[in-house]
Wavefront OBJ file of the C-alpha trace (Angstrom):
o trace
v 8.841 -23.107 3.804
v 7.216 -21.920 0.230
v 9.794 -19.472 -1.536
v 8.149 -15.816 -2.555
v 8.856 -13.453 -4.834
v 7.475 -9.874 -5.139
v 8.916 -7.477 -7.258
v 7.691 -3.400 -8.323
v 7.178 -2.019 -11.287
v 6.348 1.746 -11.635
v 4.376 3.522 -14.075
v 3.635 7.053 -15.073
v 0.119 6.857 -12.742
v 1.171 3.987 -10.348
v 3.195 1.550 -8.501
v 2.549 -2.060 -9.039
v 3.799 -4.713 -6.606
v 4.039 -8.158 -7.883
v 3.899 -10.767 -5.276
v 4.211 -14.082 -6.091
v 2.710 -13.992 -9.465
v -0.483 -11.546 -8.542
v -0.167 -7.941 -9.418
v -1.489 -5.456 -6.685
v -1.157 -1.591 -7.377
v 0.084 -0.917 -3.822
v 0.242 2.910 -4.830
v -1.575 5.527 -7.044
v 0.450 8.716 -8.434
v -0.351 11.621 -7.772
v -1.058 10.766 -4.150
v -3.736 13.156 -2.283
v -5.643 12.406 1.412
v -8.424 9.910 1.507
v -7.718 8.515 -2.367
v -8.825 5.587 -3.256
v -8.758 2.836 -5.805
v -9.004 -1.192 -6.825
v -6.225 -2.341 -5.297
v -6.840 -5.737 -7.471
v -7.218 -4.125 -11.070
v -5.007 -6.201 -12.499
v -5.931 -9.485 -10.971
v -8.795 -11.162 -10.558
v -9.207 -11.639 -6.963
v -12.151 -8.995 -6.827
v -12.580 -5.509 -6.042
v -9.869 -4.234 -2.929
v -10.222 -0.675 -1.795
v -7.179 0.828 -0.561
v -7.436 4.611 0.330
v -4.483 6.987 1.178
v -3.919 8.205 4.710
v -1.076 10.860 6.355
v 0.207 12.031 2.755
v 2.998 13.915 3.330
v 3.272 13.720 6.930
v 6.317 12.880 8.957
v 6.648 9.163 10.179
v 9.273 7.776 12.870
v 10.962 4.457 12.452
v 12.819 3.711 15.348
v 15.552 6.635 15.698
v 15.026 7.092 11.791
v 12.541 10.357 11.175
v 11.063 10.461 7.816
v 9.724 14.323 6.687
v 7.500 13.074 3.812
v 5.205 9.537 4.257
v 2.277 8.216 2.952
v -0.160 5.461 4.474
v -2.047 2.725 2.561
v -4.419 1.385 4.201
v -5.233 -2.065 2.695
v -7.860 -3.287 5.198
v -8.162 -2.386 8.428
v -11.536 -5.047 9.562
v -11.263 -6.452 12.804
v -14.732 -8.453 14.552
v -14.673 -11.131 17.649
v -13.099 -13.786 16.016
v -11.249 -12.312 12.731
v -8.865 -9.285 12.130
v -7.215 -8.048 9.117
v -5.181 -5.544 8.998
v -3.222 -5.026 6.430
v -1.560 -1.261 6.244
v 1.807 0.011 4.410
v 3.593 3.331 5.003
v 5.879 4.581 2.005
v 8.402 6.996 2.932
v 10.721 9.411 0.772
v 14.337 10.156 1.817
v 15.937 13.579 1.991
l 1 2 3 4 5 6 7 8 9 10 11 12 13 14 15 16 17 18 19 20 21 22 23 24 25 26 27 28 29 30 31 32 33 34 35 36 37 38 39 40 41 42 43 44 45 46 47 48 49 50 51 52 53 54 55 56 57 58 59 60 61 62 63 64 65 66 67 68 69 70 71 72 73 74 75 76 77 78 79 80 81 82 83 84 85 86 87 88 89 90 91 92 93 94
């Protein structure tokens, strides 16, 4: 099995994620419903949308209740024979 790496950086307008070598910005400061932006801006794998969903809106994990959440949605394609997903919920405790 391949060893990764990802690491996060933050700056004053965003979050960068780092994973294995390719920088994503996984989230955009300050966040507001139905932003979007080039996920891929600092890569060059080509333009990726992601767009904000359920900012500031409670989210369950489990028996753990978060108050304040926010959604990413990456890509959310599906068709008969392919389907990508890819979605990340950021959560802030207390």
């Amino acid at each position: 099995m391949e060893a990764r790496s990802f690491t996060v950086r933050l700056k004053i307008d965003c979050a960068i994620g780092n994973e294995n070598g390719q920088e994503y910005v996984k989230m955009t400061f300050l966040p507001s419903e139905k932003l979007a932006w080039n996920g891929n801006i600092y890569n060059n794998l080509g333009e990726d949308e992601y767009v904000l969903k359920n900012v500031n809106k409670v989210f369950q994990l489990g028996e753990t209740t978060f108050d304040r959440a926010v959604t990413v949605v990456q890509q959310n394609d599906s068709t008969l024979v392919k389907q990508d997903k890819r979605i990340e919920t950021y959560a802030a405790e207390g």
